[in-house]
BALOBA-1460 file (C-alpha; in Angstrom, 3 decimals):
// residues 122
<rec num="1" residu="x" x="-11.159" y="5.962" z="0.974"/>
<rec num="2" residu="x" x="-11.469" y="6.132" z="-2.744"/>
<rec num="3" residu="x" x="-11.554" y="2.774" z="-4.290"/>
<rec num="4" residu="x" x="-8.130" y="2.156" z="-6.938"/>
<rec num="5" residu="x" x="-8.840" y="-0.698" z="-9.932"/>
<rec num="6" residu="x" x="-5.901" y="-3.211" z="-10.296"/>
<rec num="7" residu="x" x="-4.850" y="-1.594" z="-13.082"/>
<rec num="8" residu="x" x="-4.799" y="1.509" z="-11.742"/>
<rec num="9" residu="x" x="-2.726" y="0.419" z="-8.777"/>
<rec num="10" residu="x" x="-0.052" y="-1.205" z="-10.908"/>
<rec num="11" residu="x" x="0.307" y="2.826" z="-11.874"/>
<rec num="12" residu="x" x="0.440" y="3.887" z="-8.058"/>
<rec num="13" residu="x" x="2.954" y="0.887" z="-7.346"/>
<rec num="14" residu="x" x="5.418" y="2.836" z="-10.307"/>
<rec num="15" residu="x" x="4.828" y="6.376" z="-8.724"/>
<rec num="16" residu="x" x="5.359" y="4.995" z="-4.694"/>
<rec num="17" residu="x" x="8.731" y="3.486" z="-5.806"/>
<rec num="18" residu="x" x="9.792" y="6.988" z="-7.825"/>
<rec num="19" residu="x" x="8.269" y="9.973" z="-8.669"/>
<rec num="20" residu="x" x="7.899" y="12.212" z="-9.884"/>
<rec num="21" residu="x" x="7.437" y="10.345" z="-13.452"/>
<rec num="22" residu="x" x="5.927" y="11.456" z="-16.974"/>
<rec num="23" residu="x" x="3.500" y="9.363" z="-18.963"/>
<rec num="24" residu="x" x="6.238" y="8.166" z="-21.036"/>
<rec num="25" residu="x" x="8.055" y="7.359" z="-17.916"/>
<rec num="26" residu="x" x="5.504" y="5.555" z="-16.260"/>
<rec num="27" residu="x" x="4.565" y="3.531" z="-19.639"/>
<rec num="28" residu="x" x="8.347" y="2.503" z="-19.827"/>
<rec num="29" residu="x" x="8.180" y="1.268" z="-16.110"/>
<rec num="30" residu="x" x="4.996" y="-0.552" z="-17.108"/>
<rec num="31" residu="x" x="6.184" y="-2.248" z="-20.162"/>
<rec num="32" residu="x" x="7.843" y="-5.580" z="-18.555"/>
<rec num="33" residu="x" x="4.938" y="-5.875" z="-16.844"/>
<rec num="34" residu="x" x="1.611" y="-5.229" z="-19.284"/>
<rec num="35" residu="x" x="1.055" y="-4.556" z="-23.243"/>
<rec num="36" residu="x" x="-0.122" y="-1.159" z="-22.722"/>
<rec num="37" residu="x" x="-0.789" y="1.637" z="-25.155"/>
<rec num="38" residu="x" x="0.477" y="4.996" z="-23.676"/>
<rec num="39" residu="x" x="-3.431" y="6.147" z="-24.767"/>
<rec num="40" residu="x" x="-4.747" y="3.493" z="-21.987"/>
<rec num="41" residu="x" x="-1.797" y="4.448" z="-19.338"/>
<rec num="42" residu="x" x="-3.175" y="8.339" z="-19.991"/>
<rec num="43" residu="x" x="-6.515" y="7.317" z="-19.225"/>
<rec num="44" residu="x" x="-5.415" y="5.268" z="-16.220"/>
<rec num="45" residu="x" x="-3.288" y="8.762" z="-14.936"/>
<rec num="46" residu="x" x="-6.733" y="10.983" z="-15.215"/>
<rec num="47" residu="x" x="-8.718" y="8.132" z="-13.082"/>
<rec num="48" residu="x" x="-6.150" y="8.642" z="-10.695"/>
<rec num="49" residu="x" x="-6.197" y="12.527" z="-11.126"/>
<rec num="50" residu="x" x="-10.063" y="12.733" z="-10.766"/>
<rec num="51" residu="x" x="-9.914" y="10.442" z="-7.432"/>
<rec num="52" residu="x" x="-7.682" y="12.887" z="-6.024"/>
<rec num="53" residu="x" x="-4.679" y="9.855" z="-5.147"/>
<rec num="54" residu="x" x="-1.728" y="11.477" z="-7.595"/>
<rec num="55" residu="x" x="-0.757" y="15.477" z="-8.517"/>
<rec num="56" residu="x" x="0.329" y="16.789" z="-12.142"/>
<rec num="57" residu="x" x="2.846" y="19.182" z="-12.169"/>
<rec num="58" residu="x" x="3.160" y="20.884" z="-15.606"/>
<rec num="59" residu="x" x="6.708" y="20.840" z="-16.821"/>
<rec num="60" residu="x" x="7.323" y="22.822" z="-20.282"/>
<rec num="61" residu="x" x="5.436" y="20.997" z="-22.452"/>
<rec num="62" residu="x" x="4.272" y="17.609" z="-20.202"/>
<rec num="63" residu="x" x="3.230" y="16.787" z="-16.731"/>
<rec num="64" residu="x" x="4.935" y="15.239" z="-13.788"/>
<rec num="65" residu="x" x="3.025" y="12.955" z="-11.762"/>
<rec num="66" residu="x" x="3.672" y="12.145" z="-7.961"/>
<rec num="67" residu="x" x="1.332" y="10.429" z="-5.387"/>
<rec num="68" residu="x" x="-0.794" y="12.159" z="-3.178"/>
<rec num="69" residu="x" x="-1.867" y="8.947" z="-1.412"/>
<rec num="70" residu="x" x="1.534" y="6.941" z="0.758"/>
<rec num="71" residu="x" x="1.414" y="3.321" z="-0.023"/>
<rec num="72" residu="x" x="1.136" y="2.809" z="3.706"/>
<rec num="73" residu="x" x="-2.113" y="4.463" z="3.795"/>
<rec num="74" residu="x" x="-3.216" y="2.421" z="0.966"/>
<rec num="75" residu="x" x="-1.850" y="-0.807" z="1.921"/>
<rec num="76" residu="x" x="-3.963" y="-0.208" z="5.653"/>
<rec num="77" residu="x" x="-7.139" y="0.456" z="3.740"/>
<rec num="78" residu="x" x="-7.164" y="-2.389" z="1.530"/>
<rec num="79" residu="x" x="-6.444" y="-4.566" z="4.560"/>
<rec num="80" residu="x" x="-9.045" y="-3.075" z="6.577"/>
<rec num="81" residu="x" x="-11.463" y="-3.584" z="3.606"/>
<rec num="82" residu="x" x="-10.388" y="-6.896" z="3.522"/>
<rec num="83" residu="x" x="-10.671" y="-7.540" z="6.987"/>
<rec num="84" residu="x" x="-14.406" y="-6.404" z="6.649"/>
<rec num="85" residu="x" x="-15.278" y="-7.700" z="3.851"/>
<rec num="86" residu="x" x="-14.040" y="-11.496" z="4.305"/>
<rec num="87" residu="x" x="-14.086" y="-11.401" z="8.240"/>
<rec num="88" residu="x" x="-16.603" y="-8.799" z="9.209"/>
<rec num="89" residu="x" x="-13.553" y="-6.820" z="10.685"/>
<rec num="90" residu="x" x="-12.345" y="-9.939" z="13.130"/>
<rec num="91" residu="x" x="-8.605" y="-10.369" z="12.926"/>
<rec num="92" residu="x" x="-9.154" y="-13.716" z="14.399"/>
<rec num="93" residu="x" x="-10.841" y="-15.445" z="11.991"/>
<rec num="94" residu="x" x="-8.199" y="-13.873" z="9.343"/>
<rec num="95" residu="x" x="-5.524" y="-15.356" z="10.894"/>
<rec num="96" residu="x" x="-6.854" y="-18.960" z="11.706"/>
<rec num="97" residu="x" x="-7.435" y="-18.710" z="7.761"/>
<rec num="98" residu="x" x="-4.318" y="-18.727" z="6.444"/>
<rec num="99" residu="x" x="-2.651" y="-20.843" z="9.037"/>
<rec num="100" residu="x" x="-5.028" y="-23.281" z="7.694"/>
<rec num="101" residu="x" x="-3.842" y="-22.551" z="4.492"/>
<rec num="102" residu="x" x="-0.116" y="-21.951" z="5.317"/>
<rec num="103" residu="x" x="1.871" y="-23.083" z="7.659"/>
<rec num="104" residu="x" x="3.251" y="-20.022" z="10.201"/>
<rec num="105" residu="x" x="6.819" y="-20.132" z="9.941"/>
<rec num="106" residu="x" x="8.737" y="-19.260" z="13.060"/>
<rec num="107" residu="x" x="9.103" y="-15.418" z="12.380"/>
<rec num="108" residu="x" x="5.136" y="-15.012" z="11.539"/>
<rec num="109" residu="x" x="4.519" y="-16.621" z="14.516"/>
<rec num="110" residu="x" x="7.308" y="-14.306" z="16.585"/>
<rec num="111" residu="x" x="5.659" y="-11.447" z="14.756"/>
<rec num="112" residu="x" x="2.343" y="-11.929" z="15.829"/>
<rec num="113" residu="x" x="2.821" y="-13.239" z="19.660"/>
<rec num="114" residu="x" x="5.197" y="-9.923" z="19.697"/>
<rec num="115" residu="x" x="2.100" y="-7.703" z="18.098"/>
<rec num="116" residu="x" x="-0.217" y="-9.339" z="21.088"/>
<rec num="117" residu="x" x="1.997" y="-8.591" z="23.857"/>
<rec num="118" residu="x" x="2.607" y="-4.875" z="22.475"/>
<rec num="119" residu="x" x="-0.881" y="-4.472" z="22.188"/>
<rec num="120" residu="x" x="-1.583" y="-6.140" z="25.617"/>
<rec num="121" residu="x" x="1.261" y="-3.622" z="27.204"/>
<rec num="122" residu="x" x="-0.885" y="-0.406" z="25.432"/>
């Protein structure tokens, strides 16, 4: 899967919550959140254009921008890649990580002895 920069995400993360969005629109979303120049928000839009991950759909005079790429299929890629990169693709190892880290609260732990049994029960 095509690799998306922070910043470039933080564009993706407006577009997954509503589309489809001008520049203008997207640099309005953006503005609570980062001092970005619409010039730098364009150029972030035609990374994403040239990786294939959003459409532009002329409209009069501008474009409308939508994703081409679901969150979900982003958010399992970056956790594979993670899983990979950290954990050379164990889950195990993952988890035992951030239990160290963080304590499991009752639902995580529900969550995960109900993910083993579905996955026992396949």
């Amino acid at each position: 899967m095509t690799s998306i920069s922070d910043a470039e995400t933080q564009v993706m993360q407006i577009l997954w919550d509503r589309h489809p969005l001008t520049s203008e629109e997207i640099a309005a979303d953006l503005s609570d959140k980062q001092d970005w120049q619409l010039a730098t928000i364009k150029t972030l839009i035609n990374r994403l254009l040239n990786k294939g991950v959003i459409h532009a759909e002329k409209d009069g005079r501008r474009y409308l921008y939508s994703p081409l790429l679901s969150r979900a299929d982003w958010q399992a890629s970056q956790g594979l890649g993670l899983l990979d990169k950290l954990f050379g693709g164990s889950l195990a190892p993952l988890v035992a990580q951030f239990s160290s880290q963080r304590r499991l609260s009752p639902s995580d732990l529900a969550a995960l002895k109900q993910l083993i049994k579905d996955y026992d029960n396949e």
